[in-house]
ROSE-4610 file (N, C-alpha, C; in Angstrom, 1 decimal, always signed):
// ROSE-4610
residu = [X/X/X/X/X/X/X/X/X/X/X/X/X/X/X/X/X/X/X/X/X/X/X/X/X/X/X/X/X/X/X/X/X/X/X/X/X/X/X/X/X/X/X/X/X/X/X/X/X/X/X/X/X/X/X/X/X/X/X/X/X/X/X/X/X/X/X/X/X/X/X/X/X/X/X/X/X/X/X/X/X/X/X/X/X/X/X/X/X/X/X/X/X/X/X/X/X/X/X/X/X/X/X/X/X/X/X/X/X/X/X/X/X/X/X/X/X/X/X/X/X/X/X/X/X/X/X/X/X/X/X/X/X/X/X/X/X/X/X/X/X/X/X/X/X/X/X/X/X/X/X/X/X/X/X/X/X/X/X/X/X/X/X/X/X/X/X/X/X/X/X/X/X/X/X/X/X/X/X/X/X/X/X/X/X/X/X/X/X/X/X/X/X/X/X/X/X/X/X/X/X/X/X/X/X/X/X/X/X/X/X/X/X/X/X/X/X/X/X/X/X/X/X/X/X/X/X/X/X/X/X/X/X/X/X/X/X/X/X/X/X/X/X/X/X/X/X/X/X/X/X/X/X/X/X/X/X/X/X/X/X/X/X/X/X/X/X/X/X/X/X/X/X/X/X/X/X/X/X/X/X/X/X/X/X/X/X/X/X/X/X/X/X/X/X/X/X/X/X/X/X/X/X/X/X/X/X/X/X/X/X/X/X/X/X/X/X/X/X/X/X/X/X/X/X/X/X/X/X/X]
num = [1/1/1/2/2/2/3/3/3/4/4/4/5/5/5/6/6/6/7/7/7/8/8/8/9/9/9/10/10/10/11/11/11/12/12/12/13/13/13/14/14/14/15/15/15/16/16/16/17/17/17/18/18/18/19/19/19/20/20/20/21/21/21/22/22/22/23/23/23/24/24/24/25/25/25/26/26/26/27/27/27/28/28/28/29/29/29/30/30/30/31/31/31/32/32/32/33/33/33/34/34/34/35/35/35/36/36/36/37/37/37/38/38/38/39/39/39/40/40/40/41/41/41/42/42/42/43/43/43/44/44/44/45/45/45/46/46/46/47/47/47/48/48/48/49/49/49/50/50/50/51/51/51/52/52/52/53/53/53/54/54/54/55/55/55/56/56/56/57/57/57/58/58/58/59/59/59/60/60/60/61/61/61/62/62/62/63/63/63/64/64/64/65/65/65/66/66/66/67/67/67/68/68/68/69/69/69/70/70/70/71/71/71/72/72/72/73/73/73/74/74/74/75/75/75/76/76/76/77/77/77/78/78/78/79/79/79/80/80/80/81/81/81/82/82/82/83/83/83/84/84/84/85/85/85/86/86/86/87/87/87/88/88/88/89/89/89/90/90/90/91/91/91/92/92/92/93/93/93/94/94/94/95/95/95/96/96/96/97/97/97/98/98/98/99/99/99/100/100/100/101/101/101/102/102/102/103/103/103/104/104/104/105/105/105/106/106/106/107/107/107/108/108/108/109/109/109/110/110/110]
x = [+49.9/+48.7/+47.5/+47.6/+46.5/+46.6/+47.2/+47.0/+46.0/+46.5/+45.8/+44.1/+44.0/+42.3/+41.9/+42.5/+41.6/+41.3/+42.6/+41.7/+41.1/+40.7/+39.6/+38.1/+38.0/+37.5/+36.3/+37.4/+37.3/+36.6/+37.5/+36.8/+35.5/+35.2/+34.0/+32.6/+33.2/+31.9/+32.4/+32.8/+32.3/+31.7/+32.1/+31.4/+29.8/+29.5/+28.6/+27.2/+28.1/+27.6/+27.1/+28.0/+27.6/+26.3/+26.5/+25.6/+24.1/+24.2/+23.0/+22.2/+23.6/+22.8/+22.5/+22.8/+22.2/+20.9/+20.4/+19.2/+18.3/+18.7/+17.5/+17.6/+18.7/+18.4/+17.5/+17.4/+16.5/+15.2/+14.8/+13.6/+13.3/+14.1/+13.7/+13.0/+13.8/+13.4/+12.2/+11.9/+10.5/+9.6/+9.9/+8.8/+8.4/+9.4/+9.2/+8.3/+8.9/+7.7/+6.6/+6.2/+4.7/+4.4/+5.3/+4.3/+4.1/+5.1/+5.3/+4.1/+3.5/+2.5/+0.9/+0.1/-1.0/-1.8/-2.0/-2.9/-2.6/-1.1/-1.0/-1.5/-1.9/-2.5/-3.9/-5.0/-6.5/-6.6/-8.2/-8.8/-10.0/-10.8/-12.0/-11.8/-12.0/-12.1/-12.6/-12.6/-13.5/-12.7/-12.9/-12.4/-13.5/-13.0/-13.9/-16.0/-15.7/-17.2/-17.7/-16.6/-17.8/-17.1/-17.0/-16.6/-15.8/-14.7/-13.5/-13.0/-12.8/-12.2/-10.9/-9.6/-8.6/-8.2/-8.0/-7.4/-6.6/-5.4/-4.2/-3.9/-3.6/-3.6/-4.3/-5.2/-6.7/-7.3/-7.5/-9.3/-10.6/-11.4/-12.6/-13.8/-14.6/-16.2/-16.7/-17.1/-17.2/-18.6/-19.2/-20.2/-21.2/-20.8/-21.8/-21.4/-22.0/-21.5/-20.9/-20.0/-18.5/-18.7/-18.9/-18.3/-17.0/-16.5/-14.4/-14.2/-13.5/-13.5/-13.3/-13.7/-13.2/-15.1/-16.0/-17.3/-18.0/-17.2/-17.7/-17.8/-18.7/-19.3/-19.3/-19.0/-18.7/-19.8/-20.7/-21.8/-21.0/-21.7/-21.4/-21.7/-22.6/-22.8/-21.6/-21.0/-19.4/-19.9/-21.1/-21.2/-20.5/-20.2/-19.4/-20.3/-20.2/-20.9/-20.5/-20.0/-19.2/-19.6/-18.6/-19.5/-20.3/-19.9/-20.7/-22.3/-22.5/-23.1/-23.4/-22.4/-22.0/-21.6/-22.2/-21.9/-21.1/-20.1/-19.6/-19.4/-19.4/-19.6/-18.4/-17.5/-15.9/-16.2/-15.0/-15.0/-13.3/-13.3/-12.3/-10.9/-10.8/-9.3/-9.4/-10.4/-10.6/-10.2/-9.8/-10.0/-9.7/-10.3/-10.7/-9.7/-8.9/-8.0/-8.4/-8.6/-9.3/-9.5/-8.5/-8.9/-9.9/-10.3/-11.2/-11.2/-9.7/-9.5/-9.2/-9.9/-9.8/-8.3/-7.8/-6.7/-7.0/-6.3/-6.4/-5.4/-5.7/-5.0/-4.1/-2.8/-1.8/-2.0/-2.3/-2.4/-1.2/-0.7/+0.5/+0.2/+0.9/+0.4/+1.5/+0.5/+1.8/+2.2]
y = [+11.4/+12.2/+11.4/+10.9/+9.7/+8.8/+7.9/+7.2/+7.7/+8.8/+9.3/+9.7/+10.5/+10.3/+9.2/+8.2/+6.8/+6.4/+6.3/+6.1/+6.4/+7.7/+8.5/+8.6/+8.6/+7.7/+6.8/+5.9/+4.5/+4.3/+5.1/+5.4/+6.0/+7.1/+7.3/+6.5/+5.9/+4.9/+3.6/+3.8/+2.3/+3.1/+4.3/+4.6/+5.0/+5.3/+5.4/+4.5/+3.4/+2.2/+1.1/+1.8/+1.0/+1.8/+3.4/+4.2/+3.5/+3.3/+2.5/+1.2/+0.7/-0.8/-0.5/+0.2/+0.1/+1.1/+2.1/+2.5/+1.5/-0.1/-0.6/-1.4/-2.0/-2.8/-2.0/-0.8/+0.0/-0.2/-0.1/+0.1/-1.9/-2.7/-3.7/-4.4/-3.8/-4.2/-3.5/-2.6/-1.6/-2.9/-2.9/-3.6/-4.9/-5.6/-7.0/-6.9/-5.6/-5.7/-5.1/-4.7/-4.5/-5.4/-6.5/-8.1/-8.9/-8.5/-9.6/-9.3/-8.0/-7.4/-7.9/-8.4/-8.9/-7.4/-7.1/-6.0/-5.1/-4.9/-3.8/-3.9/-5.2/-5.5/-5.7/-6.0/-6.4/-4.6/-5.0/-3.7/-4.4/-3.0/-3.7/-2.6/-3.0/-1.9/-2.1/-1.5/-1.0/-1.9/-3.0/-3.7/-3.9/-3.6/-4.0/-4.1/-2.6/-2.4/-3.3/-4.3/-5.0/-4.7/-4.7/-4.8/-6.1/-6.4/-7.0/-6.6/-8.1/-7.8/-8.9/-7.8/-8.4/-9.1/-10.3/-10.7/-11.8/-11.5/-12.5/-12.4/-11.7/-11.7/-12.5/-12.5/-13.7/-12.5/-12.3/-11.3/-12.1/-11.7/-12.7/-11.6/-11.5/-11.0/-10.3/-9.1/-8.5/-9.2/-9.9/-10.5/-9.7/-9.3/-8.4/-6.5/-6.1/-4.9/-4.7/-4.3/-4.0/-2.8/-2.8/-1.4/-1.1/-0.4/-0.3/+0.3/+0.5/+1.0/+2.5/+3.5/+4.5/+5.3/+4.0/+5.1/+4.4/+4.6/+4.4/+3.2/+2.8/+2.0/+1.9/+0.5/+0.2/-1.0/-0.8/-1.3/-2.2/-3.2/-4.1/-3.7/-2.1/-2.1/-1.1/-0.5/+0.8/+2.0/+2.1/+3.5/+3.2/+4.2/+4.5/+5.5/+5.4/+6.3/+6.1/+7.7/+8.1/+8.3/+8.1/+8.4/+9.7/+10.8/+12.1/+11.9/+11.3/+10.9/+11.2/+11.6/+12.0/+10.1/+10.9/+9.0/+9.4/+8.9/+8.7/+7.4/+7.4/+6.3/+6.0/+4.4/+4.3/+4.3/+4.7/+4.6/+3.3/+3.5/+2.2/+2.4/+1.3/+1.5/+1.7/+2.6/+3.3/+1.9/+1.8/+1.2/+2.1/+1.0/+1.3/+0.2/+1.1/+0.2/-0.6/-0.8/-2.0/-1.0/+0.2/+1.4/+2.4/+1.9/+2.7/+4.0/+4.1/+5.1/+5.1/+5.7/+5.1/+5.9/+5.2/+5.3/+4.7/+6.3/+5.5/+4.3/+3.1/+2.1/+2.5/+2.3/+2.5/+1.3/+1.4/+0.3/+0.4/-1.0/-1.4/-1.5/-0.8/-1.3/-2.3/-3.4/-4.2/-4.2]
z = [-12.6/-12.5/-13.1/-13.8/-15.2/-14.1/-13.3/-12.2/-11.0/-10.7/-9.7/-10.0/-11.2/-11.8/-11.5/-12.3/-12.6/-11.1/-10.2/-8.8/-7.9/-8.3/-7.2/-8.1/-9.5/-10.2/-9.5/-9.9/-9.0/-7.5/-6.7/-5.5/-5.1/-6.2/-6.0/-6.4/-7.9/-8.2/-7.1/-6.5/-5.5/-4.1/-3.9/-2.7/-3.4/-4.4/-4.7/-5.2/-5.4/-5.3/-4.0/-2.9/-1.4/-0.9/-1.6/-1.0/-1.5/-2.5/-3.2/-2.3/-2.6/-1.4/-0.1/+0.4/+1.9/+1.5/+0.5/+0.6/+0.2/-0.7/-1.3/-0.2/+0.4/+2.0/+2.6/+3.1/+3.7/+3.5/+2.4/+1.7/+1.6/+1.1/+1.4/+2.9/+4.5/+5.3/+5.8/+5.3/+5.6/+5.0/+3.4/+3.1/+3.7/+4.0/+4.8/+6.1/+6.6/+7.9/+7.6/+6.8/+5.7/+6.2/+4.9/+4.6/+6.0/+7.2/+7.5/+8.5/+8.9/+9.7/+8.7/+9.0/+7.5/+8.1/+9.1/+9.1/+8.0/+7.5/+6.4/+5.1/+5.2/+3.4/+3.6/+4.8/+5.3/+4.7/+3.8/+3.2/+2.7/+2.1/+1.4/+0.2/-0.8/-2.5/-3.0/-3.8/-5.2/-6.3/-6.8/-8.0/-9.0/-10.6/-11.3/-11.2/-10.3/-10.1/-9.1/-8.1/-7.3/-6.0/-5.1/-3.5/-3.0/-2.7/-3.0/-1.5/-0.7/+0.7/+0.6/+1.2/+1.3/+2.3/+2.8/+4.2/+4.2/+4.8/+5.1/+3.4/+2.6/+1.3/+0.5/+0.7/-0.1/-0.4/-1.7/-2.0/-2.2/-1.8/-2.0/-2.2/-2.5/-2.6/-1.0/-1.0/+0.1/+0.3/+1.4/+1.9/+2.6/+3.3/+3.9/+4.7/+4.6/+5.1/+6.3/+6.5/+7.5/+7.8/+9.8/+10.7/+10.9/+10.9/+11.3/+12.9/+12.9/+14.7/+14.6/+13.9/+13.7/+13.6/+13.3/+13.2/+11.8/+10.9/+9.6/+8.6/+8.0/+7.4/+5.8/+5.4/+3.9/+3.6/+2.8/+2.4/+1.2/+0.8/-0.4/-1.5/-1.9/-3.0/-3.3/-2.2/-2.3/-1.8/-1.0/-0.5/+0.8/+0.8/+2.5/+3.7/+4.5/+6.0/+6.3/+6.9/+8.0/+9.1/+10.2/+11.6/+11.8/+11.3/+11.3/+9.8/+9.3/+8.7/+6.8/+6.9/+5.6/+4.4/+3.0/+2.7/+1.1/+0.6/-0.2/-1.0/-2.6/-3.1/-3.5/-3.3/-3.4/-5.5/-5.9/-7.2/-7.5/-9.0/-8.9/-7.9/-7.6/-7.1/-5.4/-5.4/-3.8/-3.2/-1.5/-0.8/+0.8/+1.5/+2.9/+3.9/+4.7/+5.2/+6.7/+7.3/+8.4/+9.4/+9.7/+10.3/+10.3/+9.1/+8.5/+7.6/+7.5/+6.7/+4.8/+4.4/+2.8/+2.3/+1.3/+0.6/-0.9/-1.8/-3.1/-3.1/-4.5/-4.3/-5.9/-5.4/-7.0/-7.5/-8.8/-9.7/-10.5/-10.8/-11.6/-12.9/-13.8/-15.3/-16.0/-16.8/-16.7/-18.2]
């Protein structure tokens, strides 16, 4: 009977353990086709108070003000205009994805 525990036990922490790997496989191939798409990481934000454009994973200094194909407009000082004409100012972190749609950005604390 002490045989029999220990191997179902057994059995379970290894099926529980395969269950594992194929979710972080999962979650690893999503992310790869993230990276491997650059459109998913091209944005413009709000860094450190100044306007910050990401492309091909390079950030560099937002240069001049950018239309998106959606209507709406991101100025270099962080105000935004919308195609209906409404304007919002990005605060830290904000960014604007090449679609034109803003998303807060998660910051990592290290």
């Amino acid at each position: 009977m002490k045989k029999l525990m220990i191997l179902s036990v057994c059995f379970f922490l290894a099926l529980s353990t395969q269950a594992q790997d194929k979710t972080d496989s999962k979650m690893e191939s999503k992310m790869d086709k993230k990276m491997a798409n650059g459109k998913q990481k091209d944005c413009v934000m709000m860094k450190d108070g100044k306007m910050m454009q990401m492309k091909d994973g390079q950030t560099m200094m937002m240069e001049k003000d950018m239309t998106f194909p959606n209507g709406s407009m991101v100025m270099t000082d962080g105000n935004m205009k919308m195609k209906d004409g409404k304007t919002h100012m990005l605060k830290e972190g904000d960014r604007v994805m090449m679609d034109g749609k803003m998303k807060p950005m998660h910051m990592k604390k290290m």
